[in-house]
C-alpha positions as CSV (number, residue, x, y, z in Angstrom):
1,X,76.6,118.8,110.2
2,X,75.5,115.9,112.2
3,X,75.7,112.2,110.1
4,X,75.2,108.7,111.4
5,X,77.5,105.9,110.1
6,X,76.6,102.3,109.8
7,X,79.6,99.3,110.0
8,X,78.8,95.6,109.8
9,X,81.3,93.7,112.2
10,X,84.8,93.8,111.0
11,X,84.3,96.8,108.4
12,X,87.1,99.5,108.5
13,X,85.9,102.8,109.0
14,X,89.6,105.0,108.4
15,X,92.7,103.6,108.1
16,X,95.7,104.9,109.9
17,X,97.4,107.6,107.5
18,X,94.1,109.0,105.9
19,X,93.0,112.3,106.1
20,X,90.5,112.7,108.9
21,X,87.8,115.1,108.5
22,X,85.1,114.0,111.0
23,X,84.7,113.3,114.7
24,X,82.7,110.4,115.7
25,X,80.6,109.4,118.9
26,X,79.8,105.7,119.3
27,X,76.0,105.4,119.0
28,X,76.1,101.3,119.4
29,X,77.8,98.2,118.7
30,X,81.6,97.9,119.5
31,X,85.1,98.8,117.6
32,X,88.7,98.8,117.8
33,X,91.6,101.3,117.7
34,X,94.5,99.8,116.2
35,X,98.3,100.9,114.6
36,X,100.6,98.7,112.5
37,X,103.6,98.4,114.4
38,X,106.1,98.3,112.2
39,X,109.0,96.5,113.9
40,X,106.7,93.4,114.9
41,X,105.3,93.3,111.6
42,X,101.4,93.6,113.2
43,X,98.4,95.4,114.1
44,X,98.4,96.5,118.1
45,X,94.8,97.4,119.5
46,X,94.9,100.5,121.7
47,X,92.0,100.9,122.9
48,X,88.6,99.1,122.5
49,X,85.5,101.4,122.2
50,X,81.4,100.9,123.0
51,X,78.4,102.6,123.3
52,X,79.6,106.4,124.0
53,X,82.9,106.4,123.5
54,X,83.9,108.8,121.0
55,X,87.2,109.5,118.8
56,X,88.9,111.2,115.9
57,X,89.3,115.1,117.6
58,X,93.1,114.4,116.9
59,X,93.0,115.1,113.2
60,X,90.0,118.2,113.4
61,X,92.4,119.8,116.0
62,X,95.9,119.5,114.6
63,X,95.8,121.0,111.1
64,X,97.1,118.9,108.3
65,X,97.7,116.0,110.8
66,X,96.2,112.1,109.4
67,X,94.7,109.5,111.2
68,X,96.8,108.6,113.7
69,X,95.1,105.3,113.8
70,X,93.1,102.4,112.3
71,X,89.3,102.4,113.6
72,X,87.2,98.6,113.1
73,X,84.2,97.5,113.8
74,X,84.2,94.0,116.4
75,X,80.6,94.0,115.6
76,X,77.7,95.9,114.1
77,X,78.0,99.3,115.0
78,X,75.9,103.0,114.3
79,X,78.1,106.0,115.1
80,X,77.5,109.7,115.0
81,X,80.0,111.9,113.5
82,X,80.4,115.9,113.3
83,X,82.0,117.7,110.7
84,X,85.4,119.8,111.6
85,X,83.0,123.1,111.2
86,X,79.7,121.5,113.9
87,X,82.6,120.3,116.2
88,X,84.4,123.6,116.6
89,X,80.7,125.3,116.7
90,X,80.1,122.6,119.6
91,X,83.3,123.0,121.5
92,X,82.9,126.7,121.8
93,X,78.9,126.2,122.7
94,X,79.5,124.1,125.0
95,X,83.0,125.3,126.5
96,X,84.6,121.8,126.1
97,X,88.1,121.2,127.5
98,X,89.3,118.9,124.0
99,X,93.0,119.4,125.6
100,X,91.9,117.9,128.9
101,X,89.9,114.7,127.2
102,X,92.5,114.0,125.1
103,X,94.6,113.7,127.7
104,X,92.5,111.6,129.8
105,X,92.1,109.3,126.6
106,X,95.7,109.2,126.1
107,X,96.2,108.4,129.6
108,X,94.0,105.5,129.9
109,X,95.0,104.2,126.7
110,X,99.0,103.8,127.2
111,X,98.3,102.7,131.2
112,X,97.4,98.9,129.7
């Protein structure tokens, strides 16, 4: 179903490497996509998200696959998420292109 998700600034919501189970659309407030980059020792942000942004398809699409990523809140923030079973129902309602967001996302995340 449809569940909203509450962070106080600088809460974790998934870490990279956990199983991911739910989609999640940015409702308000503002968060971070980060990965440990293991040869520099630290945490590199990817992407920086806000008000309708949304993330987390990666795991409900690719079977068995973890977070590929750490998602934290950079403020108070209220997000929507969809189980794996309402976001498959939703793509095929609504004819979604997943492959062709994802791509998009990818795209714009790597090109800074």
């Amino acid at each position: 179903g449809l569940h909203f998700h509450s962070l106080k600034k600088d809460e974790v919501l998934f870490y990279e490497g956990e199983p991911g189970r739910d989609f999640f659309i940015v409702y308000a407030g503002t968060l971070v996509i980060s990965q440990y980059d293991i040869q520099n020792g630290r945490e590199v942000i990817l992407k920086k998200l806000k008000k309708d942004d949304n993330f987390g398809e990666i795991a409900l699409l690719v079977p068995g696959m973890p977070r590929t990523a750490t998602v934290k809140a950079t403020d108070d923030a209220l997000l929507l998420s969809l189980d794996e079973d309402t976001f498959k129902s939703f793509m095929r309602l609504t004819q979604l292109d997943v492959n062709r967001i994802m791509k998009q996302d990818m795209m714009s995340t790597f090109e800074k």
